[in-house]
C-alpha positions in Angstrom: -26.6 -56.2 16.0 -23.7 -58.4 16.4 -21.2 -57.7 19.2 -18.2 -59.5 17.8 -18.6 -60.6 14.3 -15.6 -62.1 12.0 -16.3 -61.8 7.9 -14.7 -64.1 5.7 -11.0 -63.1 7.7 -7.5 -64.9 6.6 -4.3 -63.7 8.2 -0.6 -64.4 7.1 2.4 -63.3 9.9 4.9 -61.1 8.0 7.6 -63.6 6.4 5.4 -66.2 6.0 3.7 -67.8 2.5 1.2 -69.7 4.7 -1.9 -68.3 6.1 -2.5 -68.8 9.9 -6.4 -68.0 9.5 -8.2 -69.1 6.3 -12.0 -67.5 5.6 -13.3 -67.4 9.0 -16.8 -66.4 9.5 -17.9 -66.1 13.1 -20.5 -64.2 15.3 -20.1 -63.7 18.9 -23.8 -62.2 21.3 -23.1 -59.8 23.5 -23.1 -61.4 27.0 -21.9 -64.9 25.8 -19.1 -67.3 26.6 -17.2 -68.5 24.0 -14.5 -71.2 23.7 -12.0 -71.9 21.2 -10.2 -75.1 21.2 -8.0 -77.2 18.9 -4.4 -78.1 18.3 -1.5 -76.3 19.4 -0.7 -73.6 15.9 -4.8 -73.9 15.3 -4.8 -70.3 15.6 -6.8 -69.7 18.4 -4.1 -67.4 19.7 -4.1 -65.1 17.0 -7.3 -65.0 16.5 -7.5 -63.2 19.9 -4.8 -61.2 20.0 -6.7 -59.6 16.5 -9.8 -59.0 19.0 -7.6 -56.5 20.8 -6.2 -53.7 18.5 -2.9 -53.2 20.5 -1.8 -56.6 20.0 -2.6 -57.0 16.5 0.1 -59.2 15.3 2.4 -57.8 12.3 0.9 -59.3 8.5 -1.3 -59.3 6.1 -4.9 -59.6 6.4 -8.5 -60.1 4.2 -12.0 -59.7 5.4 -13.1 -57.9 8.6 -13.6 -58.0 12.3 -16.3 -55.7 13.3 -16.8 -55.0 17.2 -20.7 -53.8 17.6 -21.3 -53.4 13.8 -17.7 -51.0 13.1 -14.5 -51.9 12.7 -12.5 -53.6 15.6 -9.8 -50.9 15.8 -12.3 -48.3 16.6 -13.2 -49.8 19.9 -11.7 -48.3 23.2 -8.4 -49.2 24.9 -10.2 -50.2 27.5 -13.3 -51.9 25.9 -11.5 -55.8 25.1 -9.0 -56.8 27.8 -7.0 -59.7 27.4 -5.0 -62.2 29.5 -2.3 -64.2 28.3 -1.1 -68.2 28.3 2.4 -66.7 29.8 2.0 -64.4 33.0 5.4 -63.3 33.0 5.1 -61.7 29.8 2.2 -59.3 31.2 3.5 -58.6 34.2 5.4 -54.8 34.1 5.9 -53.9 37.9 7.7 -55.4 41.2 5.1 -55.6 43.3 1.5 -57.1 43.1 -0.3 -53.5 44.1 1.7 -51.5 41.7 1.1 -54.1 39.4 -2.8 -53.7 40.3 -2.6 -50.0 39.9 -0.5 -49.7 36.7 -3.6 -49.9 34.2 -5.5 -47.6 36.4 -2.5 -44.9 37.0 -2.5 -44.9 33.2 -5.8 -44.0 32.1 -5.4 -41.4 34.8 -8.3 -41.8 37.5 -8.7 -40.4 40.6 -6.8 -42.2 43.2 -10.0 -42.7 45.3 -12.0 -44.7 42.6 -8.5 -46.7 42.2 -8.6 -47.7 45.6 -12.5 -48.7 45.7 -11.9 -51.1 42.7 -8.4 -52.6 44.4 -10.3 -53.0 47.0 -13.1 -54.9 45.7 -11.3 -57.0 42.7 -8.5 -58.0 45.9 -11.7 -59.5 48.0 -13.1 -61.2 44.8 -9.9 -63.1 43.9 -8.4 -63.2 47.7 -5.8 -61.1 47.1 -5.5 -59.3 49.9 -2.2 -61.4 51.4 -0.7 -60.8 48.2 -0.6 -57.0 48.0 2.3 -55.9 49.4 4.6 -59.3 47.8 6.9 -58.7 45.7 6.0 -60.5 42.4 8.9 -62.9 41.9 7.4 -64.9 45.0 4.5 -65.9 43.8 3.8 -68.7 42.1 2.9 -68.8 38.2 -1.0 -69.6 39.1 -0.9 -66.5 41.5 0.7 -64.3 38.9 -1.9 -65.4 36.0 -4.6 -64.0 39.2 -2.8 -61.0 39.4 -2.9 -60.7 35.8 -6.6 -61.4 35.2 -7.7 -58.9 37.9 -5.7 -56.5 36.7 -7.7 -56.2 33.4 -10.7 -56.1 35.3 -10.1 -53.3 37.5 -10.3 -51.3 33.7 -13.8 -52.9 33.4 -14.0 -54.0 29.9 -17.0 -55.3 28.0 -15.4 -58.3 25.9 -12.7 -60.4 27.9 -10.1 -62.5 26.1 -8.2 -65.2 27.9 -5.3 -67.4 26.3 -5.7 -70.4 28.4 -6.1 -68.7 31.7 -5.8 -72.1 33.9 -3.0 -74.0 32.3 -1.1 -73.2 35.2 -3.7 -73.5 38.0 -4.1 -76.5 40.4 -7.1 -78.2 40.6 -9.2 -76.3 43.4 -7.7 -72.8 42.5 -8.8 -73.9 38.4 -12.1 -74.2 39.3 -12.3 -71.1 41.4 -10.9 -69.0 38.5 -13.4 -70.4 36.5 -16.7 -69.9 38.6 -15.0 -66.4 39.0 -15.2 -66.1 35.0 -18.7 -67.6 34.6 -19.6 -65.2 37.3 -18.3 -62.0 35.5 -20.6 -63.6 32.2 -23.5 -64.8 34.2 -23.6 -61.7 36.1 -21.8 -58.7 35.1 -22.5 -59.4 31.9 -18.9 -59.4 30.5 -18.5 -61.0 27.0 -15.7 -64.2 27.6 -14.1 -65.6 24.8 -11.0 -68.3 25.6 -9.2 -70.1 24.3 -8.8 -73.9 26.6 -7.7 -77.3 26.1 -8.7 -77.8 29.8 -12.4 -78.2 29.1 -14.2 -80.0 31.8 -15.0 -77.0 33.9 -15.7 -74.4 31.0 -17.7 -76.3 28.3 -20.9 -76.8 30.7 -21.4 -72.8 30.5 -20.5 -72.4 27.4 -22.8 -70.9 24.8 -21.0 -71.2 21.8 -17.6 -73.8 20.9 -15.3 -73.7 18.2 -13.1 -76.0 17.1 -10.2 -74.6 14.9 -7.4 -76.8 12.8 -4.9 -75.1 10.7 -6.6 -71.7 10.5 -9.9 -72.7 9.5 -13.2 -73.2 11.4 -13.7 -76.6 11.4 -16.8 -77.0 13.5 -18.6 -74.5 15.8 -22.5 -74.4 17.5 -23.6 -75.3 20.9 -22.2 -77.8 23.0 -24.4 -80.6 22.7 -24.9 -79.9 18.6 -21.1 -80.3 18.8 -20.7 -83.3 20.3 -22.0 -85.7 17.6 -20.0 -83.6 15.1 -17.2 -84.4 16.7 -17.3 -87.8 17.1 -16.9 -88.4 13.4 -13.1 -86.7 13.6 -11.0 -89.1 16.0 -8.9 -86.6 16.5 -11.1 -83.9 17.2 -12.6 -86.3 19.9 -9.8 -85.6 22.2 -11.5 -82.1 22.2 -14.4 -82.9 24.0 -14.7 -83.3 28.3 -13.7 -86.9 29.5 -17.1 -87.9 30.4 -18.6 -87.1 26.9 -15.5 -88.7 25.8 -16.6 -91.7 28.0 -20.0 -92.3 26.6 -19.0 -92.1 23.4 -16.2 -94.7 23.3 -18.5 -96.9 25.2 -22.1 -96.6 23.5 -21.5 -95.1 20.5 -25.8 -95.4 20.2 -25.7 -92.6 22.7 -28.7 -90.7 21.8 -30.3 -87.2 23.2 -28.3 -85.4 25.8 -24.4 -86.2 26.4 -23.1 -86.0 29.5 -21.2 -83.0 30.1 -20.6 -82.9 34.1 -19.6 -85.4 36.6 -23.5 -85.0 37.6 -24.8 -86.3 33.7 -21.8 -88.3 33.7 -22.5 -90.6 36.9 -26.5 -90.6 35.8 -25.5 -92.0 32.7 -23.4 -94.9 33.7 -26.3 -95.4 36.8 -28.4 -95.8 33.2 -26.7 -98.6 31.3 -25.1 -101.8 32.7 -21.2 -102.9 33.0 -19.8 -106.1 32.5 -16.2 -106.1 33.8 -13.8 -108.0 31.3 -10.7 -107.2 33.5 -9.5 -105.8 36.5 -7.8 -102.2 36.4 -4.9 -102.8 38.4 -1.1 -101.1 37.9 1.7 -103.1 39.3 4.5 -101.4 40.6 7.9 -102.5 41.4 10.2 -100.3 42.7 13.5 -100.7 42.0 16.7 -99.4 44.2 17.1 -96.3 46.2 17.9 -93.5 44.1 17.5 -90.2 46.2 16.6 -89.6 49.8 15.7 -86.1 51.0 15.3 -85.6 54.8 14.3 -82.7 56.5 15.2 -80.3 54.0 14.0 -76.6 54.9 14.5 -74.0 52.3 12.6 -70.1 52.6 13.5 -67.0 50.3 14.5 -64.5 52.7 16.0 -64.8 56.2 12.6 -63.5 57.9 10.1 -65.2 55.6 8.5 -68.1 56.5 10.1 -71.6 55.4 8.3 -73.1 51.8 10.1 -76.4 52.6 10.2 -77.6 56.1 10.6 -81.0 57.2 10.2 -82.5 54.1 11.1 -86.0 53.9 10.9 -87.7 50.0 12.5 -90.7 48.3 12.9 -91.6 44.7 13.9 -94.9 43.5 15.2 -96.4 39.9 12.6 -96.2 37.3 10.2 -94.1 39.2 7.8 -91.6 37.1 6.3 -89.7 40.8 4.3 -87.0 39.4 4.2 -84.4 42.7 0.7 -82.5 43.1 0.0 -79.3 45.5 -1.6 -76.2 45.3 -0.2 -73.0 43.8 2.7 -72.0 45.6 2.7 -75.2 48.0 6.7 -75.4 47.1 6.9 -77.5 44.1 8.9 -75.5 41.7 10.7 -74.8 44.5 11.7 -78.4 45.7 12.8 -78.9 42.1 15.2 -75.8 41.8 16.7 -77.0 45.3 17.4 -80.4 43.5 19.1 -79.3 40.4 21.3 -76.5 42.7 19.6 -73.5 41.4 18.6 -72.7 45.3 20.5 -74.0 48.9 18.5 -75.1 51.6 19.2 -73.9 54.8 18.8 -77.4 56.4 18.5 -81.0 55.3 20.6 -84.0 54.5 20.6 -86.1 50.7 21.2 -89.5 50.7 22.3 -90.9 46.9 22.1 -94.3 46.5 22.7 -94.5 50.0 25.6 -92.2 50.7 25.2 -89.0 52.7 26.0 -85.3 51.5 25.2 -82.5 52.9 23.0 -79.5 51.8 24.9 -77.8 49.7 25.8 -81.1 47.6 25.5 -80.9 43.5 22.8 -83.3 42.8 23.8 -82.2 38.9 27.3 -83.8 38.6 26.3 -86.6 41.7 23.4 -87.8 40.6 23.4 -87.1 36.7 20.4 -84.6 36.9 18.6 -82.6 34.4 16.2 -80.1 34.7 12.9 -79.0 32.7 12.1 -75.8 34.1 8.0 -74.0 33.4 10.0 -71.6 30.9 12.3 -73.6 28.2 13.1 -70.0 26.8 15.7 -70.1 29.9 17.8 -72.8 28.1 18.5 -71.1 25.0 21.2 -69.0 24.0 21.6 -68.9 20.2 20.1 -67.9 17.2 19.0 -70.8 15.8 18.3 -74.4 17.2 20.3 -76.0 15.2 23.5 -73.9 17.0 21.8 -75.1 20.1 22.0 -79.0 19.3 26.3 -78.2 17.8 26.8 -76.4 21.4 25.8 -79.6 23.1 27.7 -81.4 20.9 30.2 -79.6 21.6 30.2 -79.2 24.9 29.4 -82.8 25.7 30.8 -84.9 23.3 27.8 -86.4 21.8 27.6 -88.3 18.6 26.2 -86.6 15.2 24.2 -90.1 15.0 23.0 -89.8 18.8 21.7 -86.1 18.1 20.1 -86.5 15.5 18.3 -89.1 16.9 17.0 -87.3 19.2 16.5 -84.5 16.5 14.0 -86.9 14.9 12.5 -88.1 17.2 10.8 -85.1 18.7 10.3 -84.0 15.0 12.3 -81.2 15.2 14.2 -81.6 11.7 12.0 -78.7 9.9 12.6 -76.5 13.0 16.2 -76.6 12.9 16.8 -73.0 11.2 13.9 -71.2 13.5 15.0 -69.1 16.5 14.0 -71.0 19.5 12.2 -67.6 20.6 9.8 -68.4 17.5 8.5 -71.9 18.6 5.4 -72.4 20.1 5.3 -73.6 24.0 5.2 -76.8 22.8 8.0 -76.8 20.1 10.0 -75.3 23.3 9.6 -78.0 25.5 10.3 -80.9 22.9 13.6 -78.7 21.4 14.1 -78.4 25.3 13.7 -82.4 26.0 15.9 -83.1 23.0 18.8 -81.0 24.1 18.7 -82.9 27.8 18.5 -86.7 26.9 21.4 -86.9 24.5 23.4 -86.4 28.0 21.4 -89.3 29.6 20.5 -88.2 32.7 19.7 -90.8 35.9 17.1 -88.4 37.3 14.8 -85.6 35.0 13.0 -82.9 36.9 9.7 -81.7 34.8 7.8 -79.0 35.8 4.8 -78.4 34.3 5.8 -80.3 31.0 1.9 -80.1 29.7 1.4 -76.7 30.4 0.1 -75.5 27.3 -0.1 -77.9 25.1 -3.6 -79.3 23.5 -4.5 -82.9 23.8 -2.9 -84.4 20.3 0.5 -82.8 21.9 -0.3 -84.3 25.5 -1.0 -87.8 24.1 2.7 -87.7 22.2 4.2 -87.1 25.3 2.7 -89.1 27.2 4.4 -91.8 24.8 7.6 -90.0 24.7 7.5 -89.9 28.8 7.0 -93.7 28.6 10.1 -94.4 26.5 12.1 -92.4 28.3 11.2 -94.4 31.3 12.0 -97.5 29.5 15.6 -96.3 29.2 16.1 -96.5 33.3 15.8 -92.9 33.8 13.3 -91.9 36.8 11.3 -88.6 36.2 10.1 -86.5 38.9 7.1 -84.2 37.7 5.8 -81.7 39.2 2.1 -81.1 37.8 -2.1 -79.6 37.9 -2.5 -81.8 34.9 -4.5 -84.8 37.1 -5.5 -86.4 34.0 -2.0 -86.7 32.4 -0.6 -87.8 35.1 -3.3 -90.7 35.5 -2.3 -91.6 32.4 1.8 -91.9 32.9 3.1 -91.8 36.1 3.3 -95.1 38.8 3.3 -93.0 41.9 1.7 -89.3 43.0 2.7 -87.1 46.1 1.2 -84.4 47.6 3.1 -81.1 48.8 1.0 -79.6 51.5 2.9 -76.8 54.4 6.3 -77.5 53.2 5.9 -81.4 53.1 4.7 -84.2 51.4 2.1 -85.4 53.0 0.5 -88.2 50.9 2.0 -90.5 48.3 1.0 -93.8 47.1 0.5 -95.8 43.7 -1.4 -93.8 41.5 -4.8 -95.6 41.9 -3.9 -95.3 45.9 -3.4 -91.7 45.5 -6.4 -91.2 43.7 -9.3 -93.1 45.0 -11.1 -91.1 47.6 -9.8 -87.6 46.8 -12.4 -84.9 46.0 -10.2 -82.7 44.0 -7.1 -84.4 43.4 -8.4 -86.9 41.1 -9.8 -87.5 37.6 -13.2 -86.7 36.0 -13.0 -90.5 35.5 -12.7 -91.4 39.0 -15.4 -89.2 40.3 -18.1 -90.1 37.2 -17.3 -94.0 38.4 -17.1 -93.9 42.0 -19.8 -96.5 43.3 -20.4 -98.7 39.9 -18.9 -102.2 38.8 -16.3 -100.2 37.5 -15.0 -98.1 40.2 -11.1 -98.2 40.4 -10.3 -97.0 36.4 -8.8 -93.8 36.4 -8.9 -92.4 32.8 -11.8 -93.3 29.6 -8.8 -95.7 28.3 -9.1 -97.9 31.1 -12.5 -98.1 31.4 -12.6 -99.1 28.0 -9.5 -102.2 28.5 -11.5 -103.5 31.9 -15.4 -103.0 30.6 -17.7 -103.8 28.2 -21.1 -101.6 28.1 -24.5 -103.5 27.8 -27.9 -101.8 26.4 -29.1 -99.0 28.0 -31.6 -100.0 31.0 -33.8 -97.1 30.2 
């Protein structure tokens, strides 16, 4: 018997004349891992949230979803447990016990087999520190924790995660992930996520699926996958980087692809490279834009300080993209740059001239500000009332709006609450509202978060423009691989400071976790020094395999 098994089901959301899911037909072993991936508005979202009977979304539906041979709505409350791309939207108490307890407290067991499974979850995911936090301290990567143990602590059988790591740096990414392929491999949980951060996850996984506008496009084991994709460029981006890379470069590649950094560095080690080029980035700074000294910023007057003696400098044209691990500070440097927190210490300098702590980088320095959650910049009903406020408000041309309007392809969104866009509609609509004002200095933070490849690749070219137009960008990031691919300069936030900061390829080379898949795969060969599969393909060419 099946565990999960999906008959022939199409979905429409209420309002809509467009089905979401069209005639899928899937089965699902007990005891597997699954992955879903595909373009942001695939479906992959609702097709989980219809694998747990409380979040059901509101439509119409055709076919069935059976959960060990009967219908998916007979299953338990506690049987499919599921953790969402957003944290915040999970997250119902102050503290991160309470929060811990909350499921338990309401299936009503004893206290003492509460406190035996808190225990033992708070070991498993280091917890313990946490416990007695309140919850609006911790970082978005330690909430999504939170959130994920949580669900266990009800011990379900079938676990559904909406991209659990998109907001995870590197290290604590693939801890959370050994943690999951632990709960599969040996408590015998049934995963099923959804992930366009594949290069951890598609190694373990038994089964992939790749969807594209509701429908099943392709689906089997990894390796049967592979080839399969290739033929779909765009479903290429789908794959992990080094399967990506032997791909683009021998497109003969015959028996097992690489999957790991392991396969991936015996591969090359099989085939011979003739460089054609040498990957080198040239930077030129340009003038002095923003000196922080010894800024020192904590929350509360007894805490201990999340910024101290940090020391940072931007300059004209810069795209820094700023690395460190969850909760290191880096959302929090940002909101002490656009005013939305005081330090308690510290001196800017802008272009040259001193102010003092409490100075308004917004109106001194031209600032705008991208926060982790665009719902924040919304106030209306509509987006279209959004873009007349800021004309209103800022005197901007119709011509110069709806330039902008375009060009983040926002036209056919216009009338949609900006509640109803996906993450990724957000952040564009959120983009579009903030460069009509033409900032000097954007602050990102986490712009990828969320968003699948195709979506990644379109920013990375809208990033690029907006550099060309003088403005320096400041991003604070996990994506490695992104910011390989856009930014000229990395930093590294480490105990309140940055600590390391250089070119990108400076930053790079010689890291063991803050680097690309790339980098690591290449480390040692005639083509050590490219960064990303695009590279290696513009400095390379590939000769016959040697074996």
């Amino acid at each position: 018997m099946a565990f999960i098994e999906v008959k022939q089901f199409s979905f429409t959301y209420a309002g809509s004349n467009h089905p979401t899911l069209s005639n899928l037909n899937l089965t699902i072993k007990e005891g597997s891992m699954c992955v879903l991936v595909g373009p942001s508005g695939s479906g992959k979202t609702t097709l989980l949230r219809h694998l747990k009977k409380e979040l059901s979304p509101v439509g119409t539906s055709e076919g069935e979803i059976l959960y060990l041979g009967k219908p998916i709505d007979s299953s338990s409350s506690t049987d499919v447990g599921m953790v969402f791309q957003d944290p915040d939207n999970q997250i119902v108490m102050d503290r991160v016990q309470s929060e811990l307890v909350f499921g338990l407290e309401n299936h009503g067991l004893p206290t003492t087999v509460m406190r035996k499974r808190v225990a033992e979850l708070a070991q498993l995911f280091q917890l313990d520190v946490l416990l007695s936090k309140p919850i609006h301290e911790l970082s978005g990567g330690q909430k999504q924790l939170v959130n994920l143990a949580s669900i266990l602590l009800l011990r379900p059988k079938l676990l559904l995660l909406d991209e659990p790591t998109a907001q995870l740096d590197p290290i604590a990414r693939q801890e959370l992930i050994q943690i999951l392929i632990r709960l599969n491999q040996e408590w015998g949980i049934t995963i099923i996520l959804a992930e366009h951060q594949l290069e951890d996850v598609y190694p373990w996984a038994e089964h992939v699926v790749i969807l594209d506008q509701g429908q099943i496009v392709s689906q089997g084991k990894p390796q049967e996958l592979i080839p399969q994709t290739h033929k779909n460029p765009k479903h290429l981006l789908f794959l992990p980087q080094v399967s990506q890379l032997a791909l683009a470069l021998d497109q003969g590649t015959s028996g097992k692809y690489p999957l790991t950094v392991k396969e991936g560095r015996e591969w090359v080690q099989s085939r011979q490279f003739d460089p054609i080029s040498q990957s080198q980035r040239q930077v030129e700074l340009g003038a002095e834009l923003l000196r922080v000294e010894q800024l020192h910023y904590r929350f509360e007057k007894n805490d201990p300080d999340v910024i101290k003696r940090l020391d940072f400098t931007l300059h004209r044209g810069d795209f820094v993209a700023l690395f460190g691990a969850n909760g290191s500070g880096k959302s929090t440097l940002l909101r002490l740059l656009c005013g939305q927190l005081v330090p308690q210490r510290g001196v800017y300098r802008i272009n040259g001239k001193r102010h003092g702590r409490k100075a308004n980088l917004v109106k001194l320095l031209h600032l705008a500000y991208l926060g982790q959650n665009p719902k924040a910049m919304f106030i209306h009903e509509t987006l279209e009332e959004e873009f007349a406020e800021l004309r209103k408000v800022e005197g901007i041309s119709q011509t110069t709006m709806e330039h902008w309007i375009e060009r983040f392809q926002l036209t056919k969104l216009l009338s949609r609450h900006p509640f109803d866009l996906s993450y990724g509609e957000r952040q564009k609509a959120g983009l579009a509202l903030l460069l009509p004002t033409q900032p000097d200095l954007l602050l990102l933070d986490e712009p990828t978060k969320g968003l699948d490849p195709i979506s990644k690749q379109n920013l990375a070219q809208w990033f690029q423009e907006i550099q060309e137009m003088g403005i320096t960008i400041l991003m604070a990031t996990h994506d490695l691989e992104f910011a390989a691919q856009i930014a000229n300069r990395c930093a590294l936030l480490f105990d309140g400071r940055v600590t390391a900061e250089g070119t990108v390829t400076e930053f790079f080379q010689g890291n063991s976790y803050y680097t690309t898949v790339i980098d690591r795969v290449l480390r040692g060969t005639a083509v050590e020094g490219c960064l990303t599969v695009k590279e290696v393909k513009e400095t390379c060419l590939v000769l016959p395999s040697t074996c």
